[in-house]
Backbone as a ProteinNet text record, in pm:
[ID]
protein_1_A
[PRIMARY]
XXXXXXXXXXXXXXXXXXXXXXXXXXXXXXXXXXXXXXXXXXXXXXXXXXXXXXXXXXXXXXXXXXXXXXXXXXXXXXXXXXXXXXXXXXXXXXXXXXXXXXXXXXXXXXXXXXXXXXXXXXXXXXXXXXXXXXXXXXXXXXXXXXXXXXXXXXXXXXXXXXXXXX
[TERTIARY]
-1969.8	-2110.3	-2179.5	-2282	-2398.4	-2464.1	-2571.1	-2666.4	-2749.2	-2852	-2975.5	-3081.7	-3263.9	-3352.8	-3331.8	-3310.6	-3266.4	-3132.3	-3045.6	-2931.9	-2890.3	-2936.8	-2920.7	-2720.6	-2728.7	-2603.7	-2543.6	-2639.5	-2618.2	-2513.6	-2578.2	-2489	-2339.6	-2250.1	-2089.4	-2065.6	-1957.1	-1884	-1849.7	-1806.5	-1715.3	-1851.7	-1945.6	-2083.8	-2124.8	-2182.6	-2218.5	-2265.4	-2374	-2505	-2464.4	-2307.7	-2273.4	-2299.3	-2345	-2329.8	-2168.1	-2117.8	-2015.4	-1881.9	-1894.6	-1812.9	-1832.8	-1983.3	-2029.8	-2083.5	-2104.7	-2216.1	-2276.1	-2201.8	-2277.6	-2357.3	-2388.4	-2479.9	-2636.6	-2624.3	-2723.6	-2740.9	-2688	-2673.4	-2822.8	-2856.4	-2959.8	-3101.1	-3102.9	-3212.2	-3332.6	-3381.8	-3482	-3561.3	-3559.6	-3546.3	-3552	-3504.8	-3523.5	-3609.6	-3654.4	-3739.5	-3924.6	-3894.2	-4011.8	-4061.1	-3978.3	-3986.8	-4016.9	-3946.2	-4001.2	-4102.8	-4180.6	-4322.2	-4418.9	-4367.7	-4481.9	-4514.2	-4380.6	-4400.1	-4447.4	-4405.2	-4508	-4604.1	-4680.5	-4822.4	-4898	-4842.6	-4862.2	-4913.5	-4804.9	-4842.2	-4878.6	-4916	-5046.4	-5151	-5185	-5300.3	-5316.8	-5225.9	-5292.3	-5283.9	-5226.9	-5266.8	-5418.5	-5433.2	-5573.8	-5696	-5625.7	-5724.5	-5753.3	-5652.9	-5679.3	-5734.7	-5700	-5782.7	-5922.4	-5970.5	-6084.6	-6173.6	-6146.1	-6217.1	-6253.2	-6160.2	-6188.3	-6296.4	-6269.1	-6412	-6536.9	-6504.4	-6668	-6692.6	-6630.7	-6708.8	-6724.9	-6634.1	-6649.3	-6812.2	-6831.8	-6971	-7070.2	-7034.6	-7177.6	-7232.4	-7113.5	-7094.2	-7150.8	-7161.1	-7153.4	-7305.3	-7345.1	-7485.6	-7443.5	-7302.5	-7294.9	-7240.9	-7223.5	-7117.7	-7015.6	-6974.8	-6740.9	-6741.3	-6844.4	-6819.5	-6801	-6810.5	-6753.3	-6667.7	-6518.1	-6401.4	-6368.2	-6407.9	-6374.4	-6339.3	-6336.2	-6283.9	-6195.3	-6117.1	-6003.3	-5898.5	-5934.4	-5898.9	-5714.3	-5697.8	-5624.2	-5525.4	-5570.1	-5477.1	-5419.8	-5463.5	-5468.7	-5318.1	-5362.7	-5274.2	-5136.2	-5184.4	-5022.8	-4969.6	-5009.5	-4915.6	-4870	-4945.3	-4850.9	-4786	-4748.8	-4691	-4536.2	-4553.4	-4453.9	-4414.7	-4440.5	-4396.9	-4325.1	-4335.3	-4324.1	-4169.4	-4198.1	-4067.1	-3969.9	-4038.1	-3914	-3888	-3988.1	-3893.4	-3834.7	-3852.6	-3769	-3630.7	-3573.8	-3443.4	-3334.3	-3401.9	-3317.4	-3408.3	-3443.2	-3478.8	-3519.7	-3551.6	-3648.5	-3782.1	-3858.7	-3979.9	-3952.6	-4041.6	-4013.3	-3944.7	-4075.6	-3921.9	-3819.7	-3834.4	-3658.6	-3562.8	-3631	-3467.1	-3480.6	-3607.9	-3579.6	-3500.8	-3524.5	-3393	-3281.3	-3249.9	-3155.1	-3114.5	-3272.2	-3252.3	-3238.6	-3203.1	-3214.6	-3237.1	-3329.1	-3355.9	-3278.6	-3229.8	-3196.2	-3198.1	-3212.2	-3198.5	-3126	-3113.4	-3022.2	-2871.9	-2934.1	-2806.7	-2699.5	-2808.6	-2732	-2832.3	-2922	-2978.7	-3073.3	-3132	-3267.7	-3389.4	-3484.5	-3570.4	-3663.5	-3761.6	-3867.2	-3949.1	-4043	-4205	-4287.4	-4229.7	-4357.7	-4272.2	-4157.9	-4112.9	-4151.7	-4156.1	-4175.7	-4325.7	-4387.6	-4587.6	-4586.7	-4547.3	-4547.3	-4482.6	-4401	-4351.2	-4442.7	-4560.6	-4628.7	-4721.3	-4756.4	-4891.5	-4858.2	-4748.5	-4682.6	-4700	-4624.2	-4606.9	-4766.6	-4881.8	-4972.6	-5050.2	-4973.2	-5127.7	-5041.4	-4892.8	-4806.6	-4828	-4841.3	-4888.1	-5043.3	-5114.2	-5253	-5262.2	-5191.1	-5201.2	-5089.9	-4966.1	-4857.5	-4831	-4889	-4880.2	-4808.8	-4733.1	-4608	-4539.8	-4561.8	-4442.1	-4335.4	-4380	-4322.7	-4171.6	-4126.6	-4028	-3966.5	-4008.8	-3932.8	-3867.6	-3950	-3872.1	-3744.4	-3729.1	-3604.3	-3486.4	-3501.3	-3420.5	-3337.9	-3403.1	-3338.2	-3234.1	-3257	-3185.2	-3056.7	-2947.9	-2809.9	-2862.9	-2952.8	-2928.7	-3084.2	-3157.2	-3232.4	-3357.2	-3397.2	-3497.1	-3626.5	-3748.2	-3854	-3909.3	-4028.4	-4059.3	-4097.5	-4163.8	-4209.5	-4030.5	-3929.8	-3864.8	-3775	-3768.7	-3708.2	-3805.5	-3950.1	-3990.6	-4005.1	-3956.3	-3891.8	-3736.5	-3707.6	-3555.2	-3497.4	-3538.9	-3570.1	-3458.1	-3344.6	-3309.6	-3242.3	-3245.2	-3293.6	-3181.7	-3060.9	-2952.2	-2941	-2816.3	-2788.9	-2745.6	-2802.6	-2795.3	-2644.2	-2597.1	-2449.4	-2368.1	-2362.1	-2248.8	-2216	-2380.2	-2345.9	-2300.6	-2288.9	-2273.4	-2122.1	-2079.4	-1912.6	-1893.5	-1999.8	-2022.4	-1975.6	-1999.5	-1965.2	-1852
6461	6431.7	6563.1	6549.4	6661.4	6697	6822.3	6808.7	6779.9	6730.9	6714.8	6715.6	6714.2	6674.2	6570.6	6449.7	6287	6335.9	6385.5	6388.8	6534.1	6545.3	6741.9	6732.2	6863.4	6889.7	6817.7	6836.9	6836.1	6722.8	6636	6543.9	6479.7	6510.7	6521.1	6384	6401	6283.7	6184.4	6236.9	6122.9	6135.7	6130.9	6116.8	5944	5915.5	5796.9	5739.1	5810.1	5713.5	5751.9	5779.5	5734.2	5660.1	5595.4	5499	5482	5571.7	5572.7	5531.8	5543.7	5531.2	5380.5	5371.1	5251.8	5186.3	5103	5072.2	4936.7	4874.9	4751.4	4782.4	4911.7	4989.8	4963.6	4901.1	4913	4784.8	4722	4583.7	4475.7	4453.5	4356.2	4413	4556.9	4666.9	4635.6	4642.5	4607	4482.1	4387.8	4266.2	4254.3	4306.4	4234.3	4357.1	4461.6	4581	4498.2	4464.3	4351.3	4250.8	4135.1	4073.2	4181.4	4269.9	4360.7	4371.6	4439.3	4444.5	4407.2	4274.8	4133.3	4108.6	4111.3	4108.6	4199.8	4292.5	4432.2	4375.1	4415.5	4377.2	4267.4	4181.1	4098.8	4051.2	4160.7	4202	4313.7	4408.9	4527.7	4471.3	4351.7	4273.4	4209.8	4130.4	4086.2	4228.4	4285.3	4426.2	4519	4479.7	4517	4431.7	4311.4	4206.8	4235.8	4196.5	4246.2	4394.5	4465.3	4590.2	4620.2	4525.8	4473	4395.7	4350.9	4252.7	4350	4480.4	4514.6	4641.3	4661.7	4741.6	4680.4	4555.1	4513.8	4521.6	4457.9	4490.9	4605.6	4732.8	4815.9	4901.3	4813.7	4882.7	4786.1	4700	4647.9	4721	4810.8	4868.3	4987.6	5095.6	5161.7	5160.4	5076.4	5033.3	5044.9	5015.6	5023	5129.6	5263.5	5367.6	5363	5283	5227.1	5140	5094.4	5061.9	5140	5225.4	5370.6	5369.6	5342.6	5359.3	5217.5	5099.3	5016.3	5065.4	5151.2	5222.2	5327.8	5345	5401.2	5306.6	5173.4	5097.9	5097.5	5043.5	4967.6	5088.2	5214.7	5300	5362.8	5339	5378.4	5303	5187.6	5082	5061.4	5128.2	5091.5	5257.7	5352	5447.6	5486.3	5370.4	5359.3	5310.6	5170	5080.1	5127.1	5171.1	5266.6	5359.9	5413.7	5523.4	5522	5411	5356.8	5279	5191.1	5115.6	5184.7	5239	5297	5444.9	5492.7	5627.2	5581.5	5481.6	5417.6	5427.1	5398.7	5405.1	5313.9	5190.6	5125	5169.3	5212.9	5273.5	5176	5055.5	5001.5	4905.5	4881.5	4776.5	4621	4554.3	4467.4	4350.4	4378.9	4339.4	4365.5	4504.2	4510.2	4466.2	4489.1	4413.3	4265.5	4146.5	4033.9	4014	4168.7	4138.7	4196.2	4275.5	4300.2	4471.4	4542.8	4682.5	4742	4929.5	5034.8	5129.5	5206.3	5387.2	5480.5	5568.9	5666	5812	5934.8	6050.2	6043.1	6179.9	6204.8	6246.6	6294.3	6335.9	6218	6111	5980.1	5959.1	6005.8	6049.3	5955.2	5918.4	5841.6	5889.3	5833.4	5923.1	5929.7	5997.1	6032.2	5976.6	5965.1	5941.9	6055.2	6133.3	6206.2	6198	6139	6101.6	5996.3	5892.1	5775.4	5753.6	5823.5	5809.8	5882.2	5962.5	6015.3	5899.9	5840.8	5732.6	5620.7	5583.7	5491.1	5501.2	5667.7	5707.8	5733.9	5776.7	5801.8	5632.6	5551.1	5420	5357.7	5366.9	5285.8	5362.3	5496.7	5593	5519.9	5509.6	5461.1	5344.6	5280.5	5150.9	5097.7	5186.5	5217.7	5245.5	5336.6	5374.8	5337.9	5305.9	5258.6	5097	5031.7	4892.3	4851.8	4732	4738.8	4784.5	4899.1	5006	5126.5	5071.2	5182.8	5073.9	4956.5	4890.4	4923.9	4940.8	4986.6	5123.1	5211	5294.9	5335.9	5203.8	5179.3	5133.4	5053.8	5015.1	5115.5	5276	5365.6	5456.8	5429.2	5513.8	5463	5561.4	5476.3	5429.5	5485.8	5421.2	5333.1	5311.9	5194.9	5268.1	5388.8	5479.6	5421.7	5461.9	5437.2	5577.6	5660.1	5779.8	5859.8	5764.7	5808.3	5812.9	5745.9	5755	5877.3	5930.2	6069.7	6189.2	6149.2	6258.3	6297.1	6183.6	6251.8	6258.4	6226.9	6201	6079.5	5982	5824.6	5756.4	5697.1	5579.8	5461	5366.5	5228.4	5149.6	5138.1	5048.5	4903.9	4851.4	4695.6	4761.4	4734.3	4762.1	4684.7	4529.8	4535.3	4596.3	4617.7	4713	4817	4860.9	5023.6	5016.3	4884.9	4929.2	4851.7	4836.9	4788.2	4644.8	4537.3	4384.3	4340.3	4389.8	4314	4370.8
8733.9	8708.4	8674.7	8601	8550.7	8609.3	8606.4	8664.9	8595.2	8604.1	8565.2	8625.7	8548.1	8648.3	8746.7	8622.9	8737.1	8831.4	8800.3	8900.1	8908.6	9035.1	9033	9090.4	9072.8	9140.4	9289.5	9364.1	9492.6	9532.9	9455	9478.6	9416.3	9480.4	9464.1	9420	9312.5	9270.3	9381.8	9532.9	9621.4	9684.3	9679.1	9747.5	9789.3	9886.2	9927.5	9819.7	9744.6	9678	9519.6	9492.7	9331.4	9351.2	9197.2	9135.7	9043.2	8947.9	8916.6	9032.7	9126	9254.9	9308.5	9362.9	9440.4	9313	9232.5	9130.3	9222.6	9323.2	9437.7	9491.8	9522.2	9640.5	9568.7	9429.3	9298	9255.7	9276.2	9172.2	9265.3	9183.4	9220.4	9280.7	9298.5	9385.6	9307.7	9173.1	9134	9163.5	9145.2	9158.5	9292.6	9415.4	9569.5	9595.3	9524.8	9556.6	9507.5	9424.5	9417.5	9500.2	9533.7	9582.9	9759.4	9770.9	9924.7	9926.2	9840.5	9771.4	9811.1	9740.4	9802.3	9922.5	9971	10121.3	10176.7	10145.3	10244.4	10211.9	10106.4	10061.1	10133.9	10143.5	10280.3	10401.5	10446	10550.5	10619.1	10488.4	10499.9	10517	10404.1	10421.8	10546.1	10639.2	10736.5	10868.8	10849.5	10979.4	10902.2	10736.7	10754.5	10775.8	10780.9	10824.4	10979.6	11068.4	11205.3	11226.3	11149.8	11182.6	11174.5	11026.1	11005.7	11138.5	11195.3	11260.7	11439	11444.2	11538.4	11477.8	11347.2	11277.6	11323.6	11261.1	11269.9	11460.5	11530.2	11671.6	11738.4	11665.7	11706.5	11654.9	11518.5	11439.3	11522.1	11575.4	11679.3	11776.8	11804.8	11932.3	11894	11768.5	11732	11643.4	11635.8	11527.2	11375.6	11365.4	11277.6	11172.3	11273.2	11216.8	11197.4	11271	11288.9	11093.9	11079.2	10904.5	10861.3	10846.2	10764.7	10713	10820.3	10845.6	10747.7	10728.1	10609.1	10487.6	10430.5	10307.8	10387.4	10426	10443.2	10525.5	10565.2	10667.4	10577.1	10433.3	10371.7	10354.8	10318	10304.4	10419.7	10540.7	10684	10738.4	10705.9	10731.5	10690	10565.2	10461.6	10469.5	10489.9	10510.7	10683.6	10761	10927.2	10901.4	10805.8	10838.8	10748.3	10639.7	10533.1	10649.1	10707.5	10779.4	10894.7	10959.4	11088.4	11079	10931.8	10907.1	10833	10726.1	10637	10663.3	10753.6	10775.3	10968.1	10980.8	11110.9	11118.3	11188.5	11238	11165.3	11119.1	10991.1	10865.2	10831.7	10683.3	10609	10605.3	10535	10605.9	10523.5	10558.5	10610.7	10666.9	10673.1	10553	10413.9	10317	10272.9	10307	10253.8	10353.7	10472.9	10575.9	10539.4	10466.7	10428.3	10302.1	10220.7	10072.5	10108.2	10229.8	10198.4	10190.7	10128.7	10137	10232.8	10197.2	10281.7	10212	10266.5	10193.5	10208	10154.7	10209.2	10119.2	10184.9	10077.5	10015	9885.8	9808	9885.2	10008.5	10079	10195.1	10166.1	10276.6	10377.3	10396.9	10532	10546.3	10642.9	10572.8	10622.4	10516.5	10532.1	10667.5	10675.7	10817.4	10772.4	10874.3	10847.6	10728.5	10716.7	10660.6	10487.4	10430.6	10323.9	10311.2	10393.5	10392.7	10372.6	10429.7	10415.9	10256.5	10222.2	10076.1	9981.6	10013.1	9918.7	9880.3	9974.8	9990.7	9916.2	9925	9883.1	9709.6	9671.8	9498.3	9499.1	9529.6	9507.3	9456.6	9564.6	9496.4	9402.8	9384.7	9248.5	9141.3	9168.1	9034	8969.3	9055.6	9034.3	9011.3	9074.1	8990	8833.7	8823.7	8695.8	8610.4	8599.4	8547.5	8557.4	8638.3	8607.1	8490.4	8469.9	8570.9	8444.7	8413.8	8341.3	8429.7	8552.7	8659.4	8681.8	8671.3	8739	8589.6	8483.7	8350.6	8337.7	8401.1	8436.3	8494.6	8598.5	8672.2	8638.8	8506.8	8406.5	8357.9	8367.9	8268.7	8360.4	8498.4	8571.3	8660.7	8684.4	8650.6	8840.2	8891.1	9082.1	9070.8	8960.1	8983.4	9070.7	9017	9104.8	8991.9	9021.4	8980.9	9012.1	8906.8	8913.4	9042.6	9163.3	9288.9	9382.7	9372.2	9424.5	9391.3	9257.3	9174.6	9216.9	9286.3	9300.8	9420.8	9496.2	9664	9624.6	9564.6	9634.4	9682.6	9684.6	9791.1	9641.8	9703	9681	9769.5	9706	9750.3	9727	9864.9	9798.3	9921.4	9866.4	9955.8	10033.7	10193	10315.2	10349	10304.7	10316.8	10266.9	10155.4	10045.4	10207.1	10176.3	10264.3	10352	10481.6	10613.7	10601.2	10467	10457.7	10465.3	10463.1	10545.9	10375.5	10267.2	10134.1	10042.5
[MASK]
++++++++++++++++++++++++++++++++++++++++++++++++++++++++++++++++++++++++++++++++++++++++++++++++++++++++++++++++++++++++++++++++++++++++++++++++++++++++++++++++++++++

C-alpha cells in the first residue's frame, strides 16, 4: 500500500482496518451509517427534549435566566451523548450498536471522548454545509470514510466481521 493524504503510511498492509485484506470490515458501512444517524438524531432529540423541560423550570426558578441556556441546549446534548457512546468502551452510538457498527482509529484503537466530541462537532458543520454531498464522498474512499472521519482518523466498520462472529 501507498502513502497518501487518504491513506498515510502508518498503516501496514497486515493491519486490522485494510480494506485490501478485510474488504467485510466495509461492506454495507454507508448505508447502516445512515440509518445510525437517524437514530442518533432521535434520540438527541428526545434527551434535548427532556433537557428542555428542566430549562424551562429551572428559568421559573431563575426569572427566567436558565432560558439562555436554550440555544446551546441541542449542541450540549449531542456532543455528551457522541462522546459518552462512541468514545465509550464499545465504540459506537446507540445506532450503530442497532446497525451493527464500531469506530475505531487508524491504529485499531477506539476512539475517546475528546475524538469522539470532535467527530460530532465536524459531522454537523458537514452536514450543514455539504448536505448530502458528504455520504458521496464516501463512495470514493476504499474504507467508506466521509471527510470528518479522514480528518480525525475515525473509521467505521461491522462490529461482527471484527470481533470474528461473521
Amino acid at each position: 500500500m501507498t502513502a497518501s493524504p487518504l491513506y498515510p503510511a502508518a498503516i501496514s498492509s497486515g493491519s486490522l482496518v485494510d480494506p485490501l485484506n478485510e474488504p467485510r470490515l466495509y461492506d454495507g458501512v454507508l448505508g447502516r451509517r445512515v440509518l445510525a444517524f437517524c437514530v442518533d438524531f432521535c434520540v438527541v432529540l428526545t434527551l434535548t427534549a427532556i433537557a428542555s423541560v428542566f430549562i424551562v423550570m429551572l428559568g421559573f426558578l431563575t426569572f427566567g435566566l436558565a432560558w439562555l441556556l436554550f440555544g446551546g441546549v441541542f449542541p450540549a446534548v449531542a456532543i455528551l451523548y457522541s462522546g459518552a457512546t462512541l468514545g465509550g468502551d464499545r465504540a459506537a452510538t446507540w445506532g450503530m450498536r442497532l446497525t451493527g457498527l464500531t469506530a475505531r482509529a487508524w491504529s485499531g484503537e477506539r476512539p475517546g471522548f475528546a475524538i469522539a466530541a470532535a467527530h460530532v462537532v465536524l459531522l454537523y458543520l458537514s452536514i450543514s454545509f455539504l448536505t448530502p454531498l458528504i455520504l458521496i464522498f464516501g463512495l470514493f474512499t476504499r474504507r467508506k470514510q466521509l471527510l470528518h472521519d479522514l480528518a480525525l482518523g475515525v473509521l467505521f466498520v461491522d462490529r461482527g466481521t471484527l470481533e470474528g462472529r461473521r
